[in-house]
VOGU-3710 file (C-alpha; in Angstrom, 3 decimals, decimal comma):
1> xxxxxxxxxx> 0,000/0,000/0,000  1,252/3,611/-0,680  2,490/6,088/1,935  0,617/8,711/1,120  -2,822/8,619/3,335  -3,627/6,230/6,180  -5,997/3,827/6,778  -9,009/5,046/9,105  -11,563/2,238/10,364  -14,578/3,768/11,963
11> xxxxxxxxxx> -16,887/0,800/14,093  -19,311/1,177/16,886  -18,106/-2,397/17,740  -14,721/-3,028/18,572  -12,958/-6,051/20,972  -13,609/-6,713/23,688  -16,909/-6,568/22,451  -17,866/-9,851/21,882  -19,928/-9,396/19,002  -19,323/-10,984/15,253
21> xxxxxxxxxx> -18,969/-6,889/13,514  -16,122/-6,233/16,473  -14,343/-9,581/15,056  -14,730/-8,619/11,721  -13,387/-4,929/11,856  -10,749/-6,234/14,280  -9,613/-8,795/11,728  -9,863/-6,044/8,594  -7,853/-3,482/10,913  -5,492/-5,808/12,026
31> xxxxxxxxxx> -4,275/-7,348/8,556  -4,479/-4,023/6,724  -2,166/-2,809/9,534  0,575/-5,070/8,122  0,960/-2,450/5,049  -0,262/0,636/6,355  -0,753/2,997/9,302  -4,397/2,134/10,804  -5,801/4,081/12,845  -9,703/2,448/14,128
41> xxxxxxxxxx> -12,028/4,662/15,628  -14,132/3,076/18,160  -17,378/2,802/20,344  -16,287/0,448/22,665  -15,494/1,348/26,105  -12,079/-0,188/27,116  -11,217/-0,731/23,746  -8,199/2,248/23,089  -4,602/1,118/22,267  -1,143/2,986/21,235
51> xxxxxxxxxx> -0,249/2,501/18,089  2,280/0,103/18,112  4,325/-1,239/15,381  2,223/-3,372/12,856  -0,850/-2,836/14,769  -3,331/-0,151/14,530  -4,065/2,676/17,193  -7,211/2,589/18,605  -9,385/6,017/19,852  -12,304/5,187/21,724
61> xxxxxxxxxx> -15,193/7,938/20,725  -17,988/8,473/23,545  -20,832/5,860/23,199  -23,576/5,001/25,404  -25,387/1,435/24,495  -28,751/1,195/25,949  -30,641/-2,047/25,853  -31,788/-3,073/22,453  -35,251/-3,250/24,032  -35,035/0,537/25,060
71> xxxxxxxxxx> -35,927/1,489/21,368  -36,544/5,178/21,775  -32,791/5,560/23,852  -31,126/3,608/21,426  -32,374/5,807/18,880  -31,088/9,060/21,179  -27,661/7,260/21,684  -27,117/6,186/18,164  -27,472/9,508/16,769  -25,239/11,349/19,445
81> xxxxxxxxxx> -22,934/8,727/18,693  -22,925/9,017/14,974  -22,615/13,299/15,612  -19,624/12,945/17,559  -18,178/10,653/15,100  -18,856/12,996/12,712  -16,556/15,511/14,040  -13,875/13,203/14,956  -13,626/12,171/11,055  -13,701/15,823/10,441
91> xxxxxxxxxx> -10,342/16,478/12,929  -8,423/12,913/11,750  -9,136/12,229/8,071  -6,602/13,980/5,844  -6,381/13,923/1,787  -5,717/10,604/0,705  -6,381/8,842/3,242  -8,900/5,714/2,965  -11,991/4,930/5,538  -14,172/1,815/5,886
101> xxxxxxxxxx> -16,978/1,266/7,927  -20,383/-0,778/8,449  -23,746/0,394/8,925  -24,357/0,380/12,541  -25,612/2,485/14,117  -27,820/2,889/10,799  -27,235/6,386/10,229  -23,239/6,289/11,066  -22,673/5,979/6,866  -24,649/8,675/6,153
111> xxxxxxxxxx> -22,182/10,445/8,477  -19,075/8,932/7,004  -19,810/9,419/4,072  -19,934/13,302/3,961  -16,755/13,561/6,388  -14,904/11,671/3,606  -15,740/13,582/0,913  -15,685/16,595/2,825  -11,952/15,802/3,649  -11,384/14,221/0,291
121> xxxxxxxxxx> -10,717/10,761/1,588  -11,602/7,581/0,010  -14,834/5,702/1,363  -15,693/2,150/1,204  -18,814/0,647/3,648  -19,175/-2,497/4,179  -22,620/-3,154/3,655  -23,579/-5,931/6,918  -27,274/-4,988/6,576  -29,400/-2,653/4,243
131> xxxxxxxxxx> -31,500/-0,070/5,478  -34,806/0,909/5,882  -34,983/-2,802/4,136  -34,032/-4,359/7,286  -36,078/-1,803/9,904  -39,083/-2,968/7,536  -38,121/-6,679/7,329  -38,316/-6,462/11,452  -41,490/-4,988/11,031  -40,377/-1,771/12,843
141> xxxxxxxxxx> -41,007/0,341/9,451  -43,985/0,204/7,186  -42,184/-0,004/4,108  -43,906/3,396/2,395  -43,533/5,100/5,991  -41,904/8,627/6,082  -38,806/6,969/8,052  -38,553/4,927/5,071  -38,814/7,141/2,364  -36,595/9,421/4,177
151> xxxxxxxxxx> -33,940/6,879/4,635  -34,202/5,769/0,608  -34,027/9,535/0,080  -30,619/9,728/1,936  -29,521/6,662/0,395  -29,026/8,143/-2,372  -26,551/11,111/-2,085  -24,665/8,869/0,193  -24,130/6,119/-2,347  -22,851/8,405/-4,927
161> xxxxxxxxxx> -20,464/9,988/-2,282  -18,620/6,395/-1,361  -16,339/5,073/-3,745  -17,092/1,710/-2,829  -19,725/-1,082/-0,954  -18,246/-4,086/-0,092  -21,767/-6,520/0,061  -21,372/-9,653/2,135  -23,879/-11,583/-0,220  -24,833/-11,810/-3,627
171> xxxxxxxxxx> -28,881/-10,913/-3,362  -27,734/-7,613/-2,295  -26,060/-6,291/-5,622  -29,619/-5,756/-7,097  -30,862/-3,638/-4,391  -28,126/-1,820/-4,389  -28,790/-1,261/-7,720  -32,241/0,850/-7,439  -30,089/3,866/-6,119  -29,180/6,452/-8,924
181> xxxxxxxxxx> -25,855/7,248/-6,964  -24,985/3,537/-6,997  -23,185/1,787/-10,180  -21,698/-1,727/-10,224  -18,250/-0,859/-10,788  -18,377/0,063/-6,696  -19,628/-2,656/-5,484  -17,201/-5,854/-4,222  -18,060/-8,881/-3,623  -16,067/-10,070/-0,011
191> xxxxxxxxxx> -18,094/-12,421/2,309  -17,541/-13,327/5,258  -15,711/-16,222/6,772  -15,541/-19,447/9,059  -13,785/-18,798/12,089  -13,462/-23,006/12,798  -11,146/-24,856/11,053  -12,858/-26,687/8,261  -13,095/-30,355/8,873  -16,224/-32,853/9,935
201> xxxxxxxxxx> -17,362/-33,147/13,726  -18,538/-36,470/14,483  -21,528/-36,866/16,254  -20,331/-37,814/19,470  -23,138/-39,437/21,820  -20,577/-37,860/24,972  -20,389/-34,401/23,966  -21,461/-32,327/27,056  -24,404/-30,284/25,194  -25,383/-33,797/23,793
211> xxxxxxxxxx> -25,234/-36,404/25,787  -28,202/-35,248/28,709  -30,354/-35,549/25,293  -32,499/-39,149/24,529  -33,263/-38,206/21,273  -31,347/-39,690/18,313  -32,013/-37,054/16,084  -30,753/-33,041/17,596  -31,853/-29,758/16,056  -29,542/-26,772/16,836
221> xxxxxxxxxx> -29,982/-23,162/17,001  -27,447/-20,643/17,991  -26,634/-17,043/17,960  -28,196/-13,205/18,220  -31,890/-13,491/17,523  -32,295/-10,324/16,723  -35,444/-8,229/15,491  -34,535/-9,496/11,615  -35,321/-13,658/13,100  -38,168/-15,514/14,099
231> xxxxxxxxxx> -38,044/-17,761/17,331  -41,787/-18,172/16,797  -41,796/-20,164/14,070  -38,911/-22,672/15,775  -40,855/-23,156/18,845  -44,342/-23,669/16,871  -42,223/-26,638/14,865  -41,258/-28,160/18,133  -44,489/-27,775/19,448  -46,007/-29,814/16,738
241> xxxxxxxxxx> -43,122/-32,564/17,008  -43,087/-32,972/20,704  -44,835/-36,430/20,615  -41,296/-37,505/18,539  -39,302/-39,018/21,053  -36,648/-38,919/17,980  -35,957/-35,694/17,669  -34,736/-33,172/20,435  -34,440/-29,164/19,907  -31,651/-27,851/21,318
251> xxxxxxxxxx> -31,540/-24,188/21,482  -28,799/-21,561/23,118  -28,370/-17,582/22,219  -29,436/-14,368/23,275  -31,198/-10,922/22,210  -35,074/-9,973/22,027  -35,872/-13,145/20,247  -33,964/-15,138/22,631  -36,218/-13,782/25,209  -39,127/-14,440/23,515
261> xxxxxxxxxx> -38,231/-18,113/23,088  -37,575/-18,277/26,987  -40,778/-16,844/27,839  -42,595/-19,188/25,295  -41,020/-22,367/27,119  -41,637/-21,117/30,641  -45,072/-21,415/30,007  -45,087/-24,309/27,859  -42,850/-26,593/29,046  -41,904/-28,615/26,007
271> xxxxxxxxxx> -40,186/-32,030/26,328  -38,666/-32,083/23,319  -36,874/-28,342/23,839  -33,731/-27,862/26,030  -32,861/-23,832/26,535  -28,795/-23,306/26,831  -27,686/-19,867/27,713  -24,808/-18,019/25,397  -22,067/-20,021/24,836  -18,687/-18,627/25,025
281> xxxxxxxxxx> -16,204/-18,318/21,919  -13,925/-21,140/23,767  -17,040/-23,605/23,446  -18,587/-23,242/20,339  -17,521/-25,753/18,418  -18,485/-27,958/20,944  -21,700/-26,644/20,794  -22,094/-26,439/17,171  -21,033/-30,110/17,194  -23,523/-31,217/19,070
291> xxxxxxxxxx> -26,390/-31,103/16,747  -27,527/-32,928/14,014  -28,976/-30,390/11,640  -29,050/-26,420/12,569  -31,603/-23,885/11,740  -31,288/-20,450/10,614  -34,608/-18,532/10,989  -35,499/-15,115/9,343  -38,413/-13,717/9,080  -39,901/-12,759/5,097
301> xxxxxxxxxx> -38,128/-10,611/2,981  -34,768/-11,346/3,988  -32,635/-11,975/0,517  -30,356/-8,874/-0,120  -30,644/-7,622/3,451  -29,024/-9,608/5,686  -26,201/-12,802/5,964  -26,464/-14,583/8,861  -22,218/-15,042/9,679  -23,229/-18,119/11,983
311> xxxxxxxxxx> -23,732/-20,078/8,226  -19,989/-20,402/7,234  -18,769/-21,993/11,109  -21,681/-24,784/10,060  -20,543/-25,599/7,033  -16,967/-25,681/8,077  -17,889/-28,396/10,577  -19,945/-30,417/8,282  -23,164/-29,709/9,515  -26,186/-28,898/7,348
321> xxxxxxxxxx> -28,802/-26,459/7,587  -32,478/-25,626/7,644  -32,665/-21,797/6,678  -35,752/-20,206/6,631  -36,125/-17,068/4,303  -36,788/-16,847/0,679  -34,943/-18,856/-1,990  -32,920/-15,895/-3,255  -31,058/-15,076/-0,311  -27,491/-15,660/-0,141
331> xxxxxxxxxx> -27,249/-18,270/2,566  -30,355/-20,099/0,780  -28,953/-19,614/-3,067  -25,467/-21,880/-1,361  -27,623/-24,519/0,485  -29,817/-24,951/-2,779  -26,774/-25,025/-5,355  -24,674/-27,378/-3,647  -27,079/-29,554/-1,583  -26,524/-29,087/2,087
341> xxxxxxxxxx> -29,814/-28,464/3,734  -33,217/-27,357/2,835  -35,039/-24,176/2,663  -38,340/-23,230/4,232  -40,344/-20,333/3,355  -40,866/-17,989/5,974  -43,783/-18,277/8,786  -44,803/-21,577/7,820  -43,949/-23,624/11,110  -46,025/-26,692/9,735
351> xxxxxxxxxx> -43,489/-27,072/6,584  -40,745/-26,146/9,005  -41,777/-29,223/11,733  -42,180/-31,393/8,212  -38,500/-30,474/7,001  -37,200/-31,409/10,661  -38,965/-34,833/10,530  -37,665/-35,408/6,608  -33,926/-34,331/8,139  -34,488/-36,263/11,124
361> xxxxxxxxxx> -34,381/-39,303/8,205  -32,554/-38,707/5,496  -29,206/-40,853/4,850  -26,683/-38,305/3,565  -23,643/-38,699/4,796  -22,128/-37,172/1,620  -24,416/-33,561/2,657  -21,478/-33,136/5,239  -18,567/-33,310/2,963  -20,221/-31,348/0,428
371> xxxxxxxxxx> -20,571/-28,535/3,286  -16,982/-28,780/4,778  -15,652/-28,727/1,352  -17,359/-25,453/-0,077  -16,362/-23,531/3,442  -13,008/-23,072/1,383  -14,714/-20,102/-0,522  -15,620/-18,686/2,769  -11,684/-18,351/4,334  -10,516/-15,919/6,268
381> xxxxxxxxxx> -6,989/-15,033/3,936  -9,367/-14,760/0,909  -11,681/-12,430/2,602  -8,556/-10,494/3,686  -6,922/-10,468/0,393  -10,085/-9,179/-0,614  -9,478/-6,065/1,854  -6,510/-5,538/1,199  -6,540/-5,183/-2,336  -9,528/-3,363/-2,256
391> xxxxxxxxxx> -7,883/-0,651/0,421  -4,666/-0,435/-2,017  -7,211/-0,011/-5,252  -8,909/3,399/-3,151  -4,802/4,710/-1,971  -4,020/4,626/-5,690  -7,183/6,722/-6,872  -6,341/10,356/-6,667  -8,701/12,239/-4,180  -11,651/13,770/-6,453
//
């Protein structure tokens, strides 16, 4: 990479948060850090470090994270936190220089991308989830709404000021593509990657998370269920198959729809349905391992606005998947194409509970091979090279 500008990450997550975007930006910063000066500009409290050589520096920038159930304070501290980011790109970018950063908070790009251009630095955002698309996929936006309209309207203007979107899935290139500032020579394709090392778990009768379970057959679920998923539609499937002594749901995670799925089996009680709280980084694969078949669920209209990152670590162990969302979303379009699971169309628990039972028998052993071999495309030094040459492609354009 040239000399001439620095590198400037800006993320509202940032280790030790624990959360998959902090990994991600830590990873990106980290390796791009090995050619350049980095400097990350953070959210996360405790998360400021020296520069040091071949690492980036690290400025914390005030944040305050309410709960994600305090809608109407998020909102507050999101957009304070998004101001004051503002003016801190204003004070550190400098001409030449190159800036990434993901949508979250929502309106943090809109942000970005104005302090780049205002400072005539390069801008690339990584594009985790689309919005008002994913607002109105949670149902939190009526998709002709004023928020919404207002948020296309923005869209715009801000898509025409970044150089370039890097989309974690292929459904999103098209939507993309409705914006008059957006043209497809910006757009990269870079998704994300398994953080297990590729290879086939057994299914091992003694696994801790396993072997308290009678069942032969285990259904998995794992991971933020955010506002975007729907626990309903898991817990209405195991409702319907609790009378199958065969098959065992086996669920562990957290956020609102984590919540909901407690509150559903307090009252319940289902048999067939053991609740795990979040497992640690350290025991994840041990977790993951433990099931038979995992399930992804989304709720409609998913396909070009969201990639659930859990995917790639399932395939990687050999493990295949029920997704529920539409057939043109990413993760569905690579279970489809190369065989490793089945898709179920969103809010129908009764096809969901009859995909379980026909996963419950099928005789596949091949389906695991097939997904441990095509977690190669999804490798961490390909999504980095990906980066990398992307940062070095923005240093070599001459600031407009």
């Amino acid at each position: 990479m040239q000399k001439s500008g620095k590198v400037v990450v800006v993320s509202q997550h940032y280790p030790p948060d624990p959360s998959t975007t902090a990994a991600i930006m830590a990873a990106i910063s980290d390796r791009a850090a090995q050619e350049a000066e980095v400097l990350v500009l953070s959210g996360t409290a405790g998360s400021a470090i020296s520069a040091q050589a071949g690492k980036p520096e690290v400025v914390e920038v005030k944040n305050w994270m309410p709960g994600k159930g305090a809608l109407g304070k998020r909102a507050v501290a999101e957009l304070l936190f998004t101001v004051r980011m503002f003016f801190v790109l204003l004070a550190r970018l400098r001409r030449g220089d190159v800036t990434l950063t993901v949508p979250a908070p929502f309106m943090l790009p809109y942000a970005f991308a104005a302090a780049a251009k205002l400072k005539g630095a390069r801008s690339a955002l990584i594009m985790h989830d689309l919005y008002p698309d994913v607002l109105v996929m949670a149902g939190l936006l009526k998709p002709h709404s004023i928020v919404a309209k207002a948020m296309r309207a923005l869209n715009a203007p801000m898509f025409r000021a970044l150089d370039a979107v890097v989309i974690i899935g292929r459904d999103t290139e098209k939507l993309l593509l409705r914006y008059g500032g957006m043209t497809s020579d910006k757009i990269r394709f870079i998704p994300n990657w398994a953080t297990l090392a590729r290879g086939i778990r057994a299914i091992d009768p003694g696994n801790p998370y396993r072997r308290s379970l009678s069942a032969r057959f285990v259904v998995g679920l794992s991971g933020n269920l955010g506002f975007t998923h729907d626990p309903v539609i898991v817990f209405e499937a195991a409702r319907r198959l609790r009378d199958d002594k065969d098959i065992h749901f086996l669920l562990s995670g957290w956020g609102i729809g984590f919540d909901q799925l407690k509150a559903m089996q307090a009252e319940a009680k289902l048999p067939n349905m053991t609740l795990v709280d979040r497992v640690e980084e350290g025991q994840l694969e041990a977790f993951l391992s433990a099931a038979d078949v995992w399930i992804i669920p989304y709720r409609r209209n998913v396909a070009g606005v969201s990639v659930p990152s859990r995917f790639y670590n399932l395939l990687a162990i050999g493990r295949p998947v029920i997704l529920v969302s539409e057939t043109d979303a990413e993760a569905a379009l690579t279970v489809t194409e190369h065989d490793v699971g089945w898709v179920v169309e969103p809010g129908n628990a009764g096809e969901l509970a009859k995909t379980v039972s026909r996963a419950a028998r099928a005789d596949d052993p091949q389906r695991a091979e097939r997904a441990a071999e095509i977690s190669r495309r999804f490798d961490f030094e390909i999504a980095m090279a990906g980066y990398c040459g992307l940062i070095r492609e923005l240093m070599q354009k001459k600031p407009g």
